[in-house]
C-alpha positions as CSV (number, residue, x, y, z in Angstrom):
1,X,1.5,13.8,12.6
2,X,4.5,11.8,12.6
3,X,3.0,9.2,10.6
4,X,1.3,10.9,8.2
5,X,4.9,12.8,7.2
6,X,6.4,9.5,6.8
7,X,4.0,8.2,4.8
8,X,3.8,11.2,2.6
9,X,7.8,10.8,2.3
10,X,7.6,7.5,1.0
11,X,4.9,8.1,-1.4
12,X,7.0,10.8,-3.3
13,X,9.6,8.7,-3.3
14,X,7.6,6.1,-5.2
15,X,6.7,9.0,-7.4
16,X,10.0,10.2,-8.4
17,X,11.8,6.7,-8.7
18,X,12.1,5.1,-12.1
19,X,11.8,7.0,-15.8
20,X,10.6,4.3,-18.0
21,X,7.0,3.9,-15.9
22,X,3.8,5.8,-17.5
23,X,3.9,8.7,-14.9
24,X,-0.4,8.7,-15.4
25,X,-0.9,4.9,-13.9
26,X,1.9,5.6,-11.7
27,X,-0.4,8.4,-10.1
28,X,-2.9,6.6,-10.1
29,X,-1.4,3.9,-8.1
30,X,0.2,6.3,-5.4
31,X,-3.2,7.8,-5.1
32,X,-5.0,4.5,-4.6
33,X,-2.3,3.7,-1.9
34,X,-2.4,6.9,-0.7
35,X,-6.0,7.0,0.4
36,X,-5.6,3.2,1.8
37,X,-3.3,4.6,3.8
38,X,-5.7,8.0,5.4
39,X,-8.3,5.1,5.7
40,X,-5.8,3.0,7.7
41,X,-4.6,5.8,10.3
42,X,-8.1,7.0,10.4
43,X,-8.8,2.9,11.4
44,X,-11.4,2.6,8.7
45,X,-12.3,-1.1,8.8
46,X,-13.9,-1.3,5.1
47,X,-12.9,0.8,2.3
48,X,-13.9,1.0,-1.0
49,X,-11.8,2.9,-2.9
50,X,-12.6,4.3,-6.8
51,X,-10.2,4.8,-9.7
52,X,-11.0,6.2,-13.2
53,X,-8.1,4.2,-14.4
54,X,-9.7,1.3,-15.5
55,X,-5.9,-0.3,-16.5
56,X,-5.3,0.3,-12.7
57,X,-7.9,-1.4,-11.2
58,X,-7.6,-4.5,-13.6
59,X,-3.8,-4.8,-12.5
60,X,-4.8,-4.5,-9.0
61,X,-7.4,-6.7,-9.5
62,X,-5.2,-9.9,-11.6
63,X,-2.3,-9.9,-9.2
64,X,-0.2,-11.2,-11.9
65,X,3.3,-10.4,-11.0
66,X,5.6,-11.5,-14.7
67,X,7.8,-8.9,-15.0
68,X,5.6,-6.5,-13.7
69,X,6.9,-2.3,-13.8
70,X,5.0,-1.8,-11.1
71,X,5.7,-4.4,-9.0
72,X,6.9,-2.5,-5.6
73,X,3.5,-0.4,-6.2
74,X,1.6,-3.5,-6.1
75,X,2.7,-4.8,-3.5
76,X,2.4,-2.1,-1.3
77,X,-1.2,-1.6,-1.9
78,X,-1.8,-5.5,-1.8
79,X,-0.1,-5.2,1.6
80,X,-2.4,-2.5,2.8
81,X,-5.3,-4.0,1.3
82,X,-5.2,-6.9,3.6
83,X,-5.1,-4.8,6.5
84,X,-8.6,-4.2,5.9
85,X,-11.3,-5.8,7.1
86,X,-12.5,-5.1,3.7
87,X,-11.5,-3.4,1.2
88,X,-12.8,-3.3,-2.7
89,X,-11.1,-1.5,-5.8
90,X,-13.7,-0.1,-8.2
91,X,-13.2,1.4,-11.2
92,X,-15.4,4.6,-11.9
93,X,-15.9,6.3,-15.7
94,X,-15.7,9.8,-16.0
């Protein structure tokens, strides 16, 4: 349970941090990451995970980093990413 605190502390603090960032794709982000993350403790070894924010999953997706405003979101989910065995980012239409 530890864990899961911890992790839930650092994702609000991702929320909160910065005012200039479009709070929607900044959501969406923290969600992405946040279900990477239940996969990971749960030791999921392939994981698709499904956005509706189609800007979202083409960010993820370029890993183009030029003065990037989500940058420390990125590279957090990048991170966990690769701790997958696999792990695909789909984007789904309402």
């Amino acid at each position: 349970m530890l864990l899961f605190t911890t992790v839930k502390a650092k994702l609000f603090k991702l929320i909160l941090e910065g005012s200039n960032i479009d709070l929607y794709w900044k959501r969406s982000f923290v969600a992405i990451l946040y279900g990477m993350f239940m996969g990971r403790n749960s030791r999921v070894t392939k994981l698709i995970v499904e956005s509706d924010c189609l800007e979202v999953v083409k960010l993820l997706d370029d890993k183009k980093l030029d003065g990037n405003q989500f940058l420390e979101l990125l590279t957090e989910i990048w991170s966990v990413k690769g701790q997958f065995q696999l792990c695909h980012l789909v984007h789904i239409p309402r």
